[in-house]
N, CA, C and O atoms as a MOPAC input file, in Angstrom:
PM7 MOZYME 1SCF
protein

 N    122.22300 1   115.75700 1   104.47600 1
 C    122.65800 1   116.76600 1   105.43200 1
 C    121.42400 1   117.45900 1   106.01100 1
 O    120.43100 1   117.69900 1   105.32400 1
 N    121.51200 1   117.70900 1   107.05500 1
 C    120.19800 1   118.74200 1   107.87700 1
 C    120.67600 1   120.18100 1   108.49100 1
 O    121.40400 1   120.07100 1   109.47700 1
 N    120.45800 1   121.16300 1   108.17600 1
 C    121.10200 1   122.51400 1   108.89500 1
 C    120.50000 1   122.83700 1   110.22200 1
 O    119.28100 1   122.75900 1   110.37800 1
 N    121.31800 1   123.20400 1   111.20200 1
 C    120.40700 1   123.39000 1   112.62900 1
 C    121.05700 1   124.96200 1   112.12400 1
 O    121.87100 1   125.21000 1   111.23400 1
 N    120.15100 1   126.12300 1   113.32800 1
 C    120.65300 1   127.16900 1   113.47300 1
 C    121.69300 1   127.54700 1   114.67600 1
 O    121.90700 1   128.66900 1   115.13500 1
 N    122.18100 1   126.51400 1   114.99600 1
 C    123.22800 1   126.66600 1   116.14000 1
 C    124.76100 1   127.05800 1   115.68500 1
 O    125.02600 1   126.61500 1   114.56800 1
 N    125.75200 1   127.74300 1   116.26800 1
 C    126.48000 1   128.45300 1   116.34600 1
 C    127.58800 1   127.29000 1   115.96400 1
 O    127.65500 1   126.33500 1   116.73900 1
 N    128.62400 1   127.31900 1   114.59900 1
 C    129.24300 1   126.52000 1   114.43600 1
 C    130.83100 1   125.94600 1   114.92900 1
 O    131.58000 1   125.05800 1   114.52400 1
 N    130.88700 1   126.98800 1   116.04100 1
 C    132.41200 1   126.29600 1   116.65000 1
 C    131.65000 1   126.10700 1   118.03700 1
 O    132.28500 1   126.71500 1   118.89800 1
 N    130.79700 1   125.64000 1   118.43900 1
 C    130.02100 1   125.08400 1   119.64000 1
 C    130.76700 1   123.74600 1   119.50200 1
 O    131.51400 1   123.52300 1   118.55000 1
 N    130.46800 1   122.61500 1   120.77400 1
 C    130.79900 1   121.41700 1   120.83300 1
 C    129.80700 1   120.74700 1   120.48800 1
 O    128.87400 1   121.11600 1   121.20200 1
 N    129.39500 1   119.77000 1   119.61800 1
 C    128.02600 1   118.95200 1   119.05400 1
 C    128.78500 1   117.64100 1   119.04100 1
 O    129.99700 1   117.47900 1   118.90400 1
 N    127.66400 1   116.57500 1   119.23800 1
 C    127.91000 1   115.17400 1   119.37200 1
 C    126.43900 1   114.74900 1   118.43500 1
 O    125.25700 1   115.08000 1   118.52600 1
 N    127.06900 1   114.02200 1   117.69500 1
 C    126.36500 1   114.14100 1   116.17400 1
 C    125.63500 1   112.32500 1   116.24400 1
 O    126.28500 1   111.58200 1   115.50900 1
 N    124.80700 1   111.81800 1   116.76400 1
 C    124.85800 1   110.41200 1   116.74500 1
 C    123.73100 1   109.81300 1   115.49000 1
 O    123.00000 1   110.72600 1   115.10700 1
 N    123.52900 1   108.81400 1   114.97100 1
 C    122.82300 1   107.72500 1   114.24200 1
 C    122.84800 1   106.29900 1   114.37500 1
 O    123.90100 1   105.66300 1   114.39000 1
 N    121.47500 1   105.67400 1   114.49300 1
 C    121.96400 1   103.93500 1   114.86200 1
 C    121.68300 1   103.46200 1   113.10500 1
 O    120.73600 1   103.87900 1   112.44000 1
 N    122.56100 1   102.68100 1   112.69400 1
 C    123.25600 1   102.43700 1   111.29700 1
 C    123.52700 1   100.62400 1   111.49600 1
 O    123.87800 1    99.96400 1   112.47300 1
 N    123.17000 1   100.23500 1   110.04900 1
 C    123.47900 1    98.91500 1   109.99200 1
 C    123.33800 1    98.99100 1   108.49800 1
 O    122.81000 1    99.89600 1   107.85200 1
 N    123.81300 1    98.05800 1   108.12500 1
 C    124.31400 1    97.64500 1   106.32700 1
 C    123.95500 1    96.29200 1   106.35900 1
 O    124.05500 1    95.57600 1   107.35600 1
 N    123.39300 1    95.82800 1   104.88800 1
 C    123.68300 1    94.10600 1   104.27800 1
 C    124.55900 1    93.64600 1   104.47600 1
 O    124.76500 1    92.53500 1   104.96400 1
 N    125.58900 1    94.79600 1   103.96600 1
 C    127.11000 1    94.27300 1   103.52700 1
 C    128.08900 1    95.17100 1   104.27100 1
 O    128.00800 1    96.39200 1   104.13300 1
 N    129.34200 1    94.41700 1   105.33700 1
 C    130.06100 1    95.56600 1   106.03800 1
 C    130.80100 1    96.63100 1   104.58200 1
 O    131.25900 1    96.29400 1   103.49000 1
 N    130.60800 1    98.09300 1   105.29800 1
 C    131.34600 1    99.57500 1   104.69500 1
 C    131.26800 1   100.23900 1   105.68600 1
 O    130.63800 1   100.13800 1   106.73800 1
 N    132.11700 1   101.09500 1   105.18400 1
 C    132.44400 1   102.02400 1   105.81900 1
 C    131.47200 1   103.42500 1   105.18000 1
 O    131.20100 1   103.70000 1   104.01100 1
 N    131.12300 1   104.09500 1   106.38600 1
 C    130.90900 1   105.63400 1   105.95200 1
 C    131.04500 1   106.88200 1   106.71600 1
 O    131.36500 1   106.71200 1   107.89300 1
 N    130.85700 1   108.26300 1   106.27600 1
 C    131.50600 1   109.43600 1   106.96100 1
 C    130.68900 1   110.08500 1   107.64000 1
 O    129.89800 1   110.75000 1   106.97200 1
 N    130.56200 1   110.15200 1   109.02200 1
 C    129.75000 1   111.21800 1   109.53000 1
 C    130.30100 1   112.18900 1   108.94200 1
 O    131.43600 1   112.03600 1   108.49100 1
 N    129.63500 1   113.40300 1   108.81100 1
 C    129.67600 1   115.02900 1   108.52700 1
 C    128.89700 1   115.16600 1   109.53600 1
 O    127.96000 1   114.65500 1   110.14900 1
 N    130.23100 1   116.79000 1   109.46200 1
 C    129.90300 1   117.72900 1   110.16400 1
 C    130.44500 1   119.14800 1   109.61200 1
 O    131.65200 1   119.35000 1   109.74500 1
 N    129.64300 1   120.16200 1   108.99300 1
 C    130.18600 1   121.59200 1   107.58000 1
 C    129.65200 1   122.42400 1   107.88900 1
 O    128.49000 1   122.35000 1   108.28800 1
 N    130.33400 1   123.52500 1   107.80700 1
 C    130.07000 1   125.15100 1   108.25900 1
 C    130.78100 1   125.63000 1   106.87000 1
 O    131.59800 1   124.99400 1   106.20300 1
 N    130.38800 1   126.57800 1   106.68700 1
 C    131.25500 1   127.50900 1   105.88100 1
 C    132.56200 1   127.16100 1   105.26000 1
 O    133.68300 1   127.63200 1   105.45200 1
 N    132.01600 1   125.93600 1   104.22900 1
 C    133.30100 1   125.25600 1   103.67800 1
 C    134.16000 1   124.56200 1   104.54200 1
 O    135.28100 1   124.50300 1   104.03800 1
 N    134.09500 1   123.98500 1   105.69000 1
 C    134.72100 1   123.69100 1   106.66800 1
 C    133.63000 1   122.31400 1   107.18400 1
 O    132.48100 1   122.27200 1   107.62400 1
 N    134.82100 1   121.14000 1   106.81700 1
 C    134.26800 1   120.14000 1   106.78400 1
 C    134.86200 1   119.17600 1   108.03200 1
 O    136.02600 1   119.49600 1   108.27300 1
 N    134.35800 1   118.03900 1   108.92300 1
 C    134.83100 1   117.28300 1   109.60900 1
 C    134.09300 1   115.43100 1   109.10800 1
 O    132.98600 1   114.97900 1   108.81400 1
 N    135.15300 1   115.02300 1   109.22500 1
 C    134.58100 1   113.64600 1   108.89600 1
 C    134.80000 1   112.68700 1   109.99600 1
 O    135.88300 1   112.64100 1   110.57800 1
 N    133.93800 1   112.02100 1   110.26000 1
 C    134.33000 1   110.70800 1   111.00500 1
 C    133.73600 1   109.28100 1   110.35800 1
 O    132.56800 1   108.97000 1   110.12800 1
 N    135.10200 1   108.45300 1   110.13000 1
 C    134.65700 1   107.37900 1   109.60800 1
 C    133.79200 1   106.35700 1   110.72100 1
 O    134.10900 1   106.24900 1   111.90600 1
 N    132.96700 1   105.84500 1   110.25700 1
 C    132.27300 1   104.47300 1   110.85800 1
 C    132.17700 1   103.37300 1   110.02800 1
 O    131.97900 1   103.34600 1   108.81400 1
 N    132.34300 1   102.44800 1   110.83000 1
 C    131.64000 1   101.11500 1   110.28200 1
 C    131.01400 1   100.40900 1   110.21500 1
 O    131.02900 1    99.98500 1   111.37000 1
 N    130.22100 1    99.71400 1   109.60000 1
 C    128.54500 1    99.45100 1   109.73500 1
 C    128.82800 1    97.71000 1   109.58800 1
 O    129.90200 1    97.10900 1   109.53800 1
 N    127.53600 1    97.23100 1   109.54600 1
 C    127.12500 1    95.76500 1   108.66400 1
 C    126.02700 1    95.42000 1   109.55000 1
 O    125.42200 1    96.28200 1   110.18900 1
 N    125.78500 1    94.32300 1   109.59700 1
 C    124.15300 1    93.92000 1   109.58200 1
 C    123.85500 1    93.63100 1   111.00200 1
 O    122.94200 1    92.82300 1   111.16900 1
 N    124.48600 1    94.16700 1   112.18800 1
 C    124.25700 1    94.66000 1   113.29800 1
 C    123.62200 1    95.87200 1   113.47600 1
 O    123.83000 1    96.51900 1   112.45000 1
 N    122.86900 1    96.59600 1   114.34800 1
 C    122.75000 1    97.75700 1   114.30400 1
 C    123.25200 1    98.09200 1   115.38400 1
 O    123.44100 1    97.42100 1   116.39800 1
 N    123.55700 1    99.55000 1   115.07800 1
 C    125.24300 1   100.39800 1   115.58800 1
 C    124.76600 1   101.58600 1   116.05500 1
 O    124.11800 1   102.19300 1   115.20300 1
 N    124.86800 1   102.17600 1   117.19700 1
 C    124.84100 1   103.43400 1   117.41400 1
 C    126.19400 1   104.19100 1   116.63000 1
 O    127.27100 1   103.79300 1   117.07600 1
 N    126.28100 1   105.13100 1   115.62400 1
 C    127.25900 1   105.66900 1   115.24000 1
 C    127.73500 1   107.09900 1   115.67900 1
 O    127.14500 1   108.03200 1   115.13500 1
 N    128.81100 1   107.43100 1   116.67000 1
 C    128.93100 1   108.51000 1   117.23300 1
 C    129.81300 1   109.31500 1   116.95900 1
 O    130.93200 1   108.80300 1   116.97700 1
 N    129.77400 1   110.88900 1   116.58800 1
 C    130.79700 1   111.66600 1   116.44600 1
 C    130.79100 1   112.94000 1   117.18200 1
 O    129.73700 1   113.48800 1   117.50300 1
 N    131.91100 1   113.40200 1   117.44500 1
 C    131.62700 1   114.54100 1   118.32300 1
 C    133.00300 1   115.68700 1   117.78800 1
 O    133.86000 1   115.42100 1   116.94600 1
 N    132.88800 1   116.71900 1   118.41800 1
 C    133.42000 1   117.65200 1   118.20500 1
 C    133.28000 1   119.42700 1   117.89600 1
 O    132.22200 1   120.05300 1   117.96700 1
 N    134.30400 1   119.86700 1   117.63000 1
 C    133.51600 1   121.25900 1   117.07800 1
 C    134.59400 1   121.88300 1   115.33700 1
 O    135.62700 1   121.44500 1   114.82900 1
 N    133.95700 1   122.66500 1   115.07600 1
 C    134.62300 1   123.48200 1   114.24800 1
 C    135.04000 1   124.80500 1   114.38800 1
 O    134.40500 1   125.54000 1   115.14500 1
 N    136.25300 1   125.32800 1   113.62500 1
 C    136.82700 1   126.55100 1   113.89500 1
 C    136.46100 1   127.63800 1   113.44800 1
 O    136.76600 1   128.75000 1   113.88000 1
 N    135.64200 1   127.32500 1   112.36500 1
 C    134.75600 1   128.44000 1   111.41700 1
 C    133.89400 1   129.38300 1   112.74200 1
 O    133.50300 1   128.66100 1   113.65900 1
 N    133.66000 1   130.53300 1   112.85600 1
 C    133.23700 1   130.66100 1   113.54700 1
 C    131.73500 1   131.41500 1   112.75600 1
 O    131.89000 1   132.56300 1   112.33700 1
 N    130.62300 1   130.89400 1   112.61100 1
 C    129.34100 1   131.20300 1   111.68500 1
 C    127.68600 1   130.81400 1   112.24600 1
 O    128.05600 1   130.13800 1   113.20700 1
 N    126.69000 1   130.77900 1   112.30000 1
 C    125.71100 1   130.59200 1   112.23600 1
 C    125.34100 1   129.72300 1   111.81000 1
 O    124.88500 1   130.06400 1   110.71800 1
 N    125.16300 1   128.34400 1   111.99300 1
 C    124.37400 1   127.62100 1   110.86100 1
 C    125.74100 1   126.62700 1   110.75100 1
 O    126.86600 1   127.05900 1   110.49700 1
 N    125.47800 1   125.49700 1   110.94600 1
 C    126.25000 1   124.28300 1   110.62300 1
 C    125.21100 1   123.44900 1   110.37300 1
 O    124.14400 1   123.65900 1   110.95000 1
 N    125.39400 1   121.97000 1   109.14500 1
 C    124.85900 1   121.02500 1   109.10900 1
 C    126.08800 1   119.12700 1   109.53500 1
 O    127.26800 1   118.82600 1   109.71200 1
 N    124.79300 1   118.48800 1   109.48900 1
 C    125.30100 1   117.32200 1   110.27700 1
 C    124.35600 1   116.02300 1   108.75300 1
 O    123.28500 1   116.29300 1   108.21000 1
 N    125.11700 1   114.89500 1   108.50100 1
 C    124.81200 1   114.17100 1   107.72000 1
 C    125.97500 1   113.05600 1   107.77200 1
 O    127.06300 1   113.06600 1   108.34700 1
 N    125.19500 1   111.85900 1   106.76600 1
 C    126.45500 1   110.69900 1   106.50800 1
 C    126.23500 1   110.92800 1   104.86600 1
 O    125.34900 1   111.26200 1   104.07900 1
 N    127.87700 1   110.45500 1   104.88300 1
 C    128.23500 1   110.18500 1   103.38500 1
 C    128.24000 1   108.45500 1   102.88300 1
 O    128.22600 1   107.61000 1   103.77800 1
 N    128.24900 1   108.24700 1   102.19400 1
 C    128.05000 1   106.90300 1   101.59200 1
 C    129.19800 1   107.10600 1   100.35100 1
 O    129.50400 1   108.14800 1    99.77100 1
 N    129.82800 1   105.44400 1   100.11800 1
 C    130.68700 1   105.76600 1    99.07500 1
 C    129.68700 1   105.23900 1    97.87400 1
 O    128.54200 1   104.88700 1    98.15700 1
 N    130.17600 1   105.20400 1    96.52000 1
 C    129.48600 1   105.34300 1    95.39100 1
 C    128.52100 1   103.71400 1    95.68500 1
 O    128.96100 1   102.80300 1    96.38700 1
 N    127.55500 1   103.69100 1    95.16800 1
 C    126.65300 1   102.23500 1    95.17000 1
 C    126.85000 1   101.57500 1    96.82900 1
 O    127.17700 1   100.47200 1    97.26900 1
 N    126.58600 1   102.46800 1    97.24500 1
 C    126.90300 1   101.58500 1    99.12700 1
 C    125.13800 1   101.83100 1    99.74400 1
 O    124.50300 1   102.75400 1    99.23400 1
 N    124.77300 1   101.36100 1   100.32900 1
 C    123.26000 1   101.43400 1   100.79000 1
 C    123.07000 1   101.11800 1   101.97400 1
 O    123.35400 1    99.92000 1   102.01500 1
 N    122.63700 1   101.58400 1   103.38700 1
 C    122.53300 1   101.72800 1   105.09200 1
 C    121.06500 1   101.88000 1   104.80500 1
 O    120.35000 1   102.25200 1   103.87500 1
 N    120.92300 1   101.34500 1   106.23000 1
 C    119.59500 1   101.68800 1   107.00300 1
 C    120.12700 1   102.91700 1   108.15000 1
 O    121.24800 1   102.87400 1   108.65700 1
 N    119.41600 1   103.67900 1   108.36300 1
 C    119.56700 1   104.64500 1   109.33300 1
 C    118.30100 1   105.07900 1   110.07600 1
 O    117.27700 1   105.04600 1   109.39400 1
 N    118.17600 1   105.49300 1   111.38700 1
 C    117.76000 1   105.63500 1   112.22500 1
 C    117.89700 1   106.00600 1   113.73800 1
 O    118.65800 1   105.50600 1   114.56500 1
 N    116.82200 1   107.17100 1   113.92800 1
 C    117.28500 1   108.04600 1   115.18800 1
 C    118.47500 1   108.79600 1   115.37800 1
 O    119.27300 1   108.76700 1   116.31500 1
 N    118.46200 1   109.70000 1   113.98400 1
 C    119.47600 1   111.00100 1   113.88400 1
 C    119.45000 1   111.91400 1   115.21600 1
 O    118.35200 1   111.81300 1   115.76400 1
 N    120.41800 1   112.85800 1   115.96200 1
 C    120.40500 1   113.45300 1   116.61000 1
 C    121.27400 1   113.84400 1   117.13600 1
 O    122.05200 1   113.01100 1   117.60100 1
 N    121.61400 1   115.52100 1   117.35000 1
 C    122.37000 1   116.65000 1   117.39700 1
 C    122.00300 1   117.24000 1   118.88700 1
 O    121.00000 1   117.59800 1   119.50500 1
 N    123.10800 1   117.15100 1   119.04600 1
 C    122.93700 1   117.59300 1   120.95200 1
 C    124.63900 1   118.87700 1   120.63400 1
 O    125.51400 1   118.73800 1   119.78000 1
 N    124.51200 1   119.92400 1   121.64400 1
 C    125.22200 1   120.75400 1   121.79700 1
 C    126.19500 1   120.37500 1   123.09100 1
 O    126.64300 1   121.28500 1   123.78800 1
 N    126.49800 1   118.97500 1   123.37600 1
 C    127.48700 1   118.52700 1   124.21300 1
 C    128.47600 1   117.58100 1   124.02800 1
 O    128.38200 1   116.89100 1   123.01200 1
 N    129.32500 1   117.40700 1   124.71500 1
 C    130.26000 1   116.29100 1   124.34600 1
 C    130.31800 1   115.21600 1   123.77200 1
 O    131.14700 1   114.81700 1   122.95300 1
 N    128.92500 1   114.44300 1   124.43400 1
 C    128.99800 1   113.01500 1   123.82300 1
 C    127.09200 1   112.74000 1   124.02300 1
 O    126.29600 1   113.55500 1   124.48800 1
 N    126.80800 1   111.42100 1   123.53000 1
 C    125.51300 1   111.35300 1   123.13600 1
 C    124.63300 1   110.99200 1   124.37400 1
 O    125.10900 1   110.33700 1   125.30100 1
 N    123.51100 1   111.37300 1   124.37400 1
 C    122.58800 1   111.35400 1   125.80900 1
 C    121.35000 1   109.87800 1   125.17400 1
 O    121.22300 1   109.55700 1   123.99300 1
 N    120.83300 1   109.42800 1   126.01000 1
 C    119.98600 1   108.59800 1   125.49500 1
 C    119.09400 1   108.91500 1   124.53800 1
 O    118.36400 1   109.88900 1   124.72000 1
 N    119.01900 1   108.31800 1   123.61600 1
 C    117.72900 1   108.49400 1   122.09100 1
 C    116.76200 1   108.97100 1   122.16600 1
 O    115.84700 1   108.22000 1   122.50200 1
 N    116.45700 1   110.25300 1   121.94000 1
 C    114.94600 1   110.91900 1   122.36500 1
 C    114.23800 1   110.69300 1   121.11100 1
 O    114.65300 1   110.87500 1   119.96600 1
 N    112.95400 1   110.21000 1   121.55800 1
 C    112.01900 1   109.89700 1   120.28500 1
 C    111.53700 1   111.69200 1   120.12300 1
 O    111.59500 1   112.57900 1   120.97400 1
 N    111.04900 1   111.74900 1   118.63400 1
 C    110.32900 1   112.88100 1   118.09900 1
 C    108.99600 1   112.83500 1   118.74300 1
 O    108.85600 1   111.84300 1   119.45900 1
 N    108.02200 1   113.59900 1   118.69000 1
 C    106.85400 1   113.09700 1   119.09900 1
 C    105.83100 1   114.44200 1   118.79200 1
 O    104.62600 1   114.46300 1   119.04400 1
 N    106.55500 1   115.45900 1   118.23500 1
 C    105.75700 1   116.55400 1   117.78900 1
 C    105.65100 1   116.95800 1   116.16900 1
 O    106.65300 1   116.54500 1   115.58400 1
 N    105.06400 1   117.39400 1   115.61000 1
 C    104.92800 1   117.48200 1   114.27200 1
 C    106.02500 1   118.17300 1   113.64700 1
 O    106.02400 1   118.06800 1   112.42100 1
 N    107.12500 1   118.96800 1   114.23500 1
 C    108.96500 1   119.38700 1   114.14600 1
 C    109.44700 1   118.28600 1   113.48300 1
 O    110.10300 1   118.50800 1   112.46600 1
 N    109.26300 1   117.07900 1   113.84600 1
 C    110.19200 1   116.12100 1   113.16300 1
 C    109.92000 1   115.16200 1   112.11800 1
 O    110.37400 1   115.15900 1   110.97400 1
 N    108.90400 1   114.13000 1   112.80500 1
 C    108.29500 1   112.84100 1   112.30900 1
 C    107.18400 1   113.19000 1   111.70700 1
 O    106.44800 1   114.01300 1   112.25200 1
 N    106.79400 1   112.52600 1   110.24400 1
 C    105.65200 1   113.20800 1   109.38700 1
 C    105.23700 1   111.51100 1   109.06000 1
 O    105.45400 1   111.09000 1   107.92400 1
 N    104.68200 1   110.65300 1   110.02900 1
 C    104.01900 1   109.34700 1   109.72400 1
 C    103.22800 1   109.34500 1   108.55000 1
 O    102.55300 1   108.32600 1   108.40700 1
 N    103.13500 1   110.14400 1   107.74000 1
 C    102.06500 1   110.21100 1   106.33700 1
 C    103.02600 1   110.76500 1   105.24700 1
 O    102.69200 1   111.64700 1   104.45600 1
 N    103.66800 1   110.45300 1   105.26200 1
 C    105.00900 1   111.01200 1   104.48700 1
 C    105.63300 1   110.00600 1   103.59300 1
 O    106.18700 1   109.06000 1   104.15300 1
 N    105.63800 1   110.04700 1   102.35300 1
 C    106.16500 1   108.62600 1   101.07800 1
 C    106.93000 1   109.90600 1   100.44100 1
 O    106.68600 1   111.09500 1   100.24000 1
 N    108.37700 1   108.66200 1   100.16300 1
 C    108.63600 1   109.19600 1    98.62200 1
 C    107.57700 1   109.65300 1    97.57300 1
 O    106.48700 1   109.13500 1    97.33200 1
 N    108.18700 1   110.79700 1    96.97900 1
 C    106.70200 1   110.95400 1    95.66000 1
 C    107.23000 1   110.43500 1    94.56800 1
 O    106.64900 1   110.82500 1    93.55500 1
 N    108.35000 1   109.50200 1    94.32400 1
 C    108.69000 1   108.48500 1    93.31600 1
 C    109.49700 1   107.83400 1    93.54400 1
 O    110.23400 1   108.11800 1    94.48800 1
 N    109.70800 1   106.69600 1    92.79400 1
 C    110.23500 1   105.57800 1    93.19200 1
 C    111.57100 1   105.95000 1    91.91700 1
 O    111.71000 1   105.10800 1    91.03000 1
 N    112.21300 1   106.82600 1    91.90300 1
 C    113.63900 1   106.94300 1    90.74300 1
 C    114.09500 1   108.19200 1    91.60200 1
 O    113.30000 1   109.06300 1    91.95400 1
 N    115.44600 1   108.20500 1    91.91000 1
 C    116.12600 1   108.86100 1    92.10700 1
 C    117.43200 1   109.49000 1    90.67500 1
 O    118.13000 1   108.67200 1    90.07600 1
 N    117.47900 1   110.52400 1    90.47700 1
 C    118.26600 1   111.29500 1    89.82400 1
 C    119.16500 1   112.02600 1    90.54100 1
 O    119.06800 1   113.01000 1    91.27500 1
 N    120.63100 1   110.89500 1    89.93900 1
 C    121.98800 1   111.94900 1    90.28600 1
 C    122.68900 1   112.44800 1    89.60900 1
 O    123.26800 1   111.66700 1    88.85500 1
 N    123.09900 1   114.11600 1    89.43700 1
 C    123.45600 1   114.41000 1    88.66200 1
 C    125.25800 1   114.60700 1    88.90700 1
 O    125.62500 1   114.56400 1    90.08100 1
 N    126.04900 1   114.76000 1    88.11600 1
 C    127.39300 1   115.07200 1    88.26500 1
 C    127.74400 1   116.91800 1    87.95900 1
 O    127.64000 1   117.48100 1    86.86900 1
 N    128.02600 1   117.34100 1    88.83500 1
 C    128.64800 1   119.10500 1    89.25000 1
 C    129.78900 1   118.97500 1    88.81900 1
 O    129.93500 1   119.78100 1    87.90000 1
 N    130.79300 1   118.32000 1    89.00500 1
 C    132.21900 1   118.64400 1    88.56600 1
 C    132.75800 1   117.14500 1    88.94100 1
 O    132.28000 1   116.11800 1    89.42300 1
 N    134.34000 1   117.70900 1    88.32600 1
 C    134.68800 1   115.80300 1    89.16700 1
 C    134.48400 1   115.68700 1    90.48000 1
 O    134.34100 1   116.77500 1    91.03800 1
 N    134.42100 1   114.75900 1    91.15800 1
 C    134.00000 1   114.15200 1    92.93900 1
 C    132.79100 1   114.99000 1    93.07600 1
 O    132.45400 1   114.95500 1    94.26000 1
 N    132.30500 1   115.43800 1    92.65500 1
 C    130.92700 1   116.60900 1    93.17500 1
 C    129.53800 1   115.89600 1    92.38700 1
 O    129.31700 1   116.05900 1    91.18700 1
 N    128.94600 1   115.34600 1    93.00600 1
 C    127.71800 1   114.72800 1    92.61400 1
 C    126.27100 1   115.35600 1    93.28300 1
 O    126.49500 1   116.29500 1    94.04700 1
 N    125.26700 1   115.10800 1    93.17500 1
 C    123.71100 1   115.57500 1    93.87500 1
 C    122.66000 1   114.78500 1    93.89700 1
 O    122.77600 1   113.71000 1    93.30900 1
 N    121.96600 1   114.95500 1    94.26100 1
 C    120.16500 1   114.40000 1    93.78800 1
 C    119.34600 1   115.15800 1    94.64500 1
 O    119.55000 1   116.00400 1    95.51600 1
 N    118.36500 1   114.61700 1    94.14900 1
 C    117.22300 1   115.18100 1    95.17300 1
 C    116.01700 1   114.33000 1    95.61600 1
 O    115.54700 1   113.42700 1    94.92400 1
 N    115.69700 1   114.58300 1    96.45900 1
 C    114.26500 1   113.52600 1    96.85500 1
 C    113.22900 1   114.11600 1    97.28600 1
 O    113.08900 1   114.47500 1    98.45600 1
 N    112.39500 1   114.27600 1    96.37600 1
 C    110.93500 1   114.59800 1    96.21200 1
 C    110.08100 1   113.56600 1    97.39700 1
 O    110.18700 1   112.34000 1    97.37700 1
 N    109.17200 1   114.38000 1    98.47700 1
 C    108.19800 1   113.22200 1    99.18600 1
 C    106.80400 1   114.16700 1    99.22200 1
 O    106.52200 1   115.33600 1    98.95800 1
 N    106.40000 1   113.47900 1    99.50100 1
 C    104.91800 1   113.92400 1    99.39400 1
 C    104.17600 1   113.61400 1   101.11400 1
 O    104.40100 1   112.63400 1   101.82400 1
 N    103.63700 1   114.31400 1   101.30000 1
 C    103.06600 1   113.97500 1   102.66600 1
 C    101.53800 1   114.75600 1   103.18200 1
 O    101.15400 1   115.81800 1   102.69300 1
 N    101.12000 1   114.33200 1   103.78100 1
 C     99.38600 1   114.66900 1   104.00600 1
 C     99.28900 1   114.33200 1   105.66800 1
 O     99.21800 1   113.29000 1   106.32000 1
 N     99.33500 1   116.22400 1   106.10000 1
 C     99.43700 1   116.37400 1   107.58800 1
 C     98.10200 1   116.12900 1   108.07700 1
 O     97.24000 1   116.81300 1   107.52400 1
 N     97.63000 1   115.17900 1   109.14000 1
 C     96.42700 1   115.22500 1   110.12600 1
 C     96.22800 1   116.08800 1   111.21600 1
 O     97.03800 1   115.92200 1   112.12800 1
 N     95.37600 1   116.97100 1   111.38700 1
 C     95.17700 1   117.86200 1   112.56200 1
 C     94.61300 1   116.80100 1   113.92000 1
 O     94.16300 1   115.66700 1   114.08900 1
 N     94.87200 1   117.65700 1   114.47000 1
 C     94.59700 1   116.68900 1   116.14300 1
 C     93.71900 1   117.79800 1   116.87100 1
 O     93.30000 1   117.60300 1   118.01200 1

């Protein structure tokens, strides 16, 4: 998930280009203040622009945007992006130090997930990165 500071019953069009080994399915998100929207997609070894749009009723500060994966499912993803309009505008590359960190690795190769309650799972991912001045 990524949090923008934009206003959460705005209209957002939530896009990702997505492809899988193996066809699945997974959920765009879109969550404010306990207030969740899902849109299913479907992936496989094409790559997919995946698009969702809409708004929420919560009316709050601060919404985030992410995909869900079901248990042991694994995507490639690429060129996330959150626009405050209807539907998706052509793919704007990053190109300022805001987004893309080209010196940027995982800082280990093991991921740890822990279990919160039943259906409620976590992890976290540690990276390490070493900024160049220009």
């Amino acid at each position: 998930m990524q949090n923008i500071a934009g206003a959460s019953w705005f209209q957002y069009c939530f896009s990702v280009y997505l492809r899988s080994d193996v066809s699945s399915v997974i959920q765009m998100v879109a969550s404010a203040g306990g207030q969740n929207s899902f849109t299913a997609i479907s992936t496989g070894p094409a790559w997919v622009r995946a698009i969702a749009s809409g708004s929420l009723t919560i009316q709050q500060d601060g919404v985030a945007f992410g995909v869900q994966l079901a248990e042991g499912a694994s995507i490639q993803a690429f060129g996330p992006q959150v626009e405050a309009q209807t539907a998706a505008s052509q793919y704007k590359k990053t190109i300022d130090l805001g987004g893309v960190y080209s010196n940027t690795r995982f800082d280990s190769d093991s991921l740890t997930l822990t279990t919160d309650a039943p259906n409620q799972n976590s992890g976290t991912v540690s990276l390490y990165s070493s900024l160049i001045s220009i």
